[in-house]
C-alpha positions in Angstrom: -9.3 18.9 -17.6 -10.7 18.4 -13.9 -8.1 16.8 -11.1 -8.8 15.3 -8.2 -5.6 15.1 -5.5 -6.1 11.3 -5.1 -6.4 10.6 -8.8 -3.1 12.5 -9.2 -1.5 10.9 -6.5 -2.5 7.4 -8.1 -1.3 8.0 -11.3 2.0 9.1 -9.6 2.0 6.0 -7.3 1.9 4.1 -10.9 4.6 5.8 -12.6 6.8 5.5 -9.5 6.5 1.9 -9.0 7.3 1.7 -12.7 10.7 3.0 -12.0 11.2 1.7 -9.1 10.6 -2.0 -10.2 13.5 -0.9 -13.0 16.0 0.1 -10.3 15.6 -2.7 -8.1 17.2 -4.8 -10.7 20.4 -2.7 -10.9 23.8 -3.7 -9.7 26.0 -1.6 -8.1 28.1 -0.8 -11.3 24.5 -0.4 -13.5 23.7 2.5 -10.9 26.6 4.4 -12.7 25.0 3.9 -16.3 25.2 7.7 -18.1 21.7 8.7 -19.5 21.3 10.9 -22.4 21.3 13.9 -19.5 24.8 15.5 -20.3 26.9 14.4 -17.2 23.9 12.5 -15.3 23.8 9.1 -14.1 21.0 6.7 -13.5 22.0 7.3 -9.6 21.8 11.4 -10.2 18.8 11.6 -11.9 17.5 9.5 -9.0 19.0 11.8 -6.6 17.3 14.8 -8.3 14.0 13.2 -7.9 14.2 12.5 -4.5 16.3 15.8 -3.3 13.4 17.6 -5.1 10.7 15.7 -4.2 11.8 16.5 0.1 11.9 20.4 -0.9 8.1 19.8 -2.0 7.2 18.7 1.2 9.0 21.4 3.2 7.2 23.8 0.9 3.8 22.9 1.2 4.3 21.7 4.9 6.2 24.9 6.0 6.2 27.3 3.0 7.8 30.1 5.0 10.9 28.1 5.9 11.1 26.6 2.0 11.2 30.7 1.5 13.9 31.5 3.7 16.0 28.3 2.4 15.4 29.1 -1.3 16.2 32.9 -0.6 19.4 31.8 0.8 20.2 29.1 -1.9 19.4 32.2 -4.5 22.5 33.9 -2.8 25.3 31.3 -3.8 27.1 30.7 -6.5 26.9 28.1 -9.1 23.7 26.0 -10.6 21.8 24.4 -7.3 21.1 21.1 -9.7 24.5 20.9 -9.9 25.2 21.4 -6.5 22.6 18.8 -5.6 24.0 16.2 -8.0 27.7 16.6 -6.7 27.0 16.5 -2.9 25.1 13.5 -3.6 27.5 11.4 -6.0 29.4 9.3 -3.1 26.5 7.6 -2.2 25.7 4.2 -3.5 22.8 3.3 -5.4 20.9 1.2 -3.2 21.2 4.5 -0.8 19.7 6.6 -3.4 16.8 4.2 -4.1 16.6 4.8 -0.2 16.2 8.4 -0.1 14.0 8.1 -2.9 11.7 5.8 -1.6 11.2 8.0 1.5 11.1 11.4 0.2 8.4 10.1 -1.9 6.2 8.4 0.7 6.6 11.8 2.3 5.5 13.7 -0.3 2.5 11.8 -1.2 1.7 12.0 2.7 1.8 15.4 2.1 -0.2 16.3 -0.8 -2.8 14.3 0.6 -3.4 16.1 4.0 -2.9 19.5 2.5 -5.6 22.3 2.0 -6.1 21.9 -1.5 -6.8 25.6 -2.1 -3.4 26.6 -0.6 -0.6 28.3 -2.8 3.0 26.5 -2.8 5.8 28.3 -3.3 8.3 27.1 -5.5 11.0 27.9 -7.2 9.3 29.4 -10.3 5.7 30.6 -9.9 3.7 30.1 -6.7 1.3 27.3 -7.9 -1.6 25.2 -6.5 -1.3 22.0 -4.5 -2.6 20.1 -8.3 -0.8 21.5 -10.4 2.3 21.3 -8.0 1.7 17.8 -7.9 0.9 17.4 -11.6 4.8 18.6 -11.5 6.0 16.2 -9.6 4.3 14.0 -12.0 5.8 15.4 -14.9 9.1 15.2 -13.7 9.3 12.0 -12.6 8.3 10.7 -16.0 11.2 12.9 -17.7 13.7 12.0 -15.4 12.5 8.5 -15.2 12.4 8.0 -19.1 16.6 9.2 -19.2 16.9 6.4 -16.7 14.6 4.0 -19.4 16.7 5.6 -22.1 20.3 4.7 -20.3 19.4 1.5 -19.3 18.1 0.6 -22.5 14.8 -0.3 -21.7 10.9 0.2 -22.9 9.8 2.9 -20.5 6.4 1.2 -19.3 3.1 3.1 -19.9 0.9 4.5 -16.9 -1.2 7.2 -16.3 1.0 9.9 -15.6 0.8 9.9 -19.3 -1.8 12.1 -19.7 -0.9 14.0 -16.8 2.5 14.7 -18.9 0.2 15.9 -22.0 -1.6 18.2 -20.3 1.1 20.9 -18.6 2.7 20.2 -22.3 -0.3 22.0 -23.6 -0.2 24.4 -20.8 3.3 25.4 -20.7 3.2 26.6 -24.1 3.9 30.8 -22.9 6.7 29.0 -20.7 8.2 27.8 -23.5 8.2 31.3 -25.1 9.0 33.5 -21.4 11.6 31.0 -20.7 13.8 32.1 -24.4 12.9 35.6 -24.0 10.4 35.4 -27.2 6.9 37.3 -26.8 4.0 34.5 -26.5 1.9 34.1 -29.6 -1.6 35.2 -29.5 -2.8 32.6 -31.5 -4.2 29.8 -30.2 -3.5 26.0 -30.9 -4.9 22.8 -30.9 -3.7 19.9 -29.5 -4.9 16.4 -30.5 -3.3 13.0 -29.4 -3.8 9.8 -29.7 -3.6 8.1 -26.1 -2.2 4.7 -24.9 -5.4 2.8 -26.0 -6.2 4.8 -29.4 -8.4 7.2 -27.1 -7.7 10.9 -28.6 -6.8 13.8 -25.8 -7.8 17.4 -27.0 -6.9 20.4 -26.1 -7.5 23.7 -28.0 -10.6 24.8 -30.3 -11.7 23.3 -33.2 -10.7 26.2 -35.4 -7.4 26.6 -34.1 -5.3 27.6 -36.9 -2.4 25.9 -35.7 -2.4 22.3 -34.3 -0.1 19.5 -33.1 -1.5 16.1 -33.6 0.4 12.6 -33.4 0.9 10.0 -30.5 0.2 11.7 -26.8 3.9 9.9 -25.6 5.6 11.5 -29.0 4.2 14.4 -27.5 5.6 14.5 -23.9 8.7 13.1 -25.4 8.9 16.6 -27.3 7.4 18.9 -24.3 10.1 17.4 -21.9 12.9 17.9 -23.6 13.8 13.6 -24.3 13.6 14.0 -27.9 14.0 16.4 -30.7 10.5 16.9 -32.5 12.4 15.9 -35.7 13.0 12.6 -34.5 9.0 12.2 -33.7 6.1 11.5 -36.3 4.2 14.4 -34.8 2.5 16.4 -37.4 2.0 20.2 -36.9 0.4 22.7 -39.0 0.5 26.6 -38.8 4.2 28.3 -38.0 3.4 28.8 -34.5 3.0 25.1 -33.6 6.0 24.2 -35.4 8.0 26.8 -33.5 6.9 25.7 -30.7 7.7 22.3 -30.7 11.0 23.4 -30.9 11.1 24.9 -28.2 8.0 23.4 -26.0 9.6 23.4 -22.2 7.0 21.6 -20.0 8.9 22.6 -16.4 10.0 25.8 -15.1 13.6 27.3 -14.7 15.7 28.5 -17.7 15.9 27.3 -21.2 17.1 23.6 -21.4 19.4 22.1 -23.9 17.0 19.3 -25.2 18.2 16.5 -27.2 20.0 16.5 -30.5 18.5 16.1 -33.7 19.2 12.1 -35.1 20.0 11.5 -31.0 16.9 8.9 -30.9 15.4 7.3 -34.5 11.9 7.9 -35.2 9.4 4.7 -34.8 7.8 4.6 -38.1 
């Protein structure tokens, strides 16, 4: 699947001003809204985006320093996430939506000027300047459909969609490394059926194991926002049912996921 930088940085654009168009019609007291994220507000999972989103910038603006700070942060104890989300709580949510706004401007500002052969660190693997952004990407549409989820609303559709698909399908060893489980040799296809009935594939035709059903069932399942048992996706072959219970589309350890009966499947 061939990325250009500006494409990915429009489809981000679109998903951000998605959520941002939700969060400008909160109140104070709607800013305080749990989501389905254990613990999380609306206003943290805001706050995660944008705390994340400056440490992007300082690593592909001045990777040595985002070395230094990460080796340091490495060295303390307790979860940095939760760290993050704590130091952040007193802040109102208009300030958050602040922060956010800015740290994402930035960001894009600095995907766009950079070298897009250079390595960025990060706290996982070292990775390229697309699929760092493609991250970005895919985390903003996780964390942004808890905030859809705890609001209550329809989580609008954009092209970060397929962007969301596609390090699905490539996270699969991840998903494995991640639970200490060797990755499966064999391969697996992966066929979805897009926004406007347009079918994404990934994998060969004679894959014995596939994954087929509706592309945002699919990123749904890969991000950890709903159990695969509460999709309609279809898999066949044991390795792409295991792995659509465990599929982990970003890096760090093993996530909890949701429940099984959490969210009811649309049939």
């Amino acid at each position: 699947m061939a990325v250009r930088i500006p494409d990915l940085c429009a489809d981000l654009d679109q998903e951000t001003a998605v959520l941002v168009d939700q969060l400008q019609q909160l109140d104070d007291s709607a800013w305080t809204t749990p989501t389905p994220a254990a613990g999380w507000t609306v206003k943290d999972q805001i706050g995660h985006l944008a705390f994340f989103d400056g440490a992007v910038v300082e690593a592909v603006t001045d990777p040595d320093r985002f070395r230094s700070e990460f080796a340091e942060s490495s060295k303390r104890a307790g979860s940095l996430v939760d760290a993050i989300t704590t130091a952040n709580q007193h802040r109102s949510g208009a300030d958050v939506l602040g922060w956010f706004g800015s740290a994402r401007a930035a960001m894009i500002t600095a995907f766009k000027a950079a070298d897009p052969s250079v390595r960025v660190p990060w706290y996982g693997p070292d990775m390229s300047i697309a699929s760092a952004l493609t991250a970005r990407i895919m985390e903003t549409w996780a964390h942004g459909q808890d905030v859809f989820d705890g609001l209550g609303a329809q989580h609008p559709v954009t092209g970060a969609l397929r962007q969301v698909a596609h390090i699905g399908v490539r996270a699969l060893p991840n998903s494995y490394i991640t639970k200490g489980l060797p990755v499966p040799t064999d391969l697996v296809r992966v066929e979805l059926v897009g926004p406007d009935s347009d079918v994404w594939v990934w994998g060969p035709d004679d894959a014995p194991n596939r994954v087929t059903g509706l592309a945002e069932e699919f990123c749904l399942v890969v991000t950890q926002r709903r159990h695969v048992s509460d999709t309609n996706l279809l898999t066949t072959g044991i390795v792409a049912a295991e792995w659509m219970t465990i599929a982990q589309a970003f890096a760090g350890p093993p996530g909890g996921g949701r429940a099984p009966g959490q969210f009811s499947p649309q049939r």
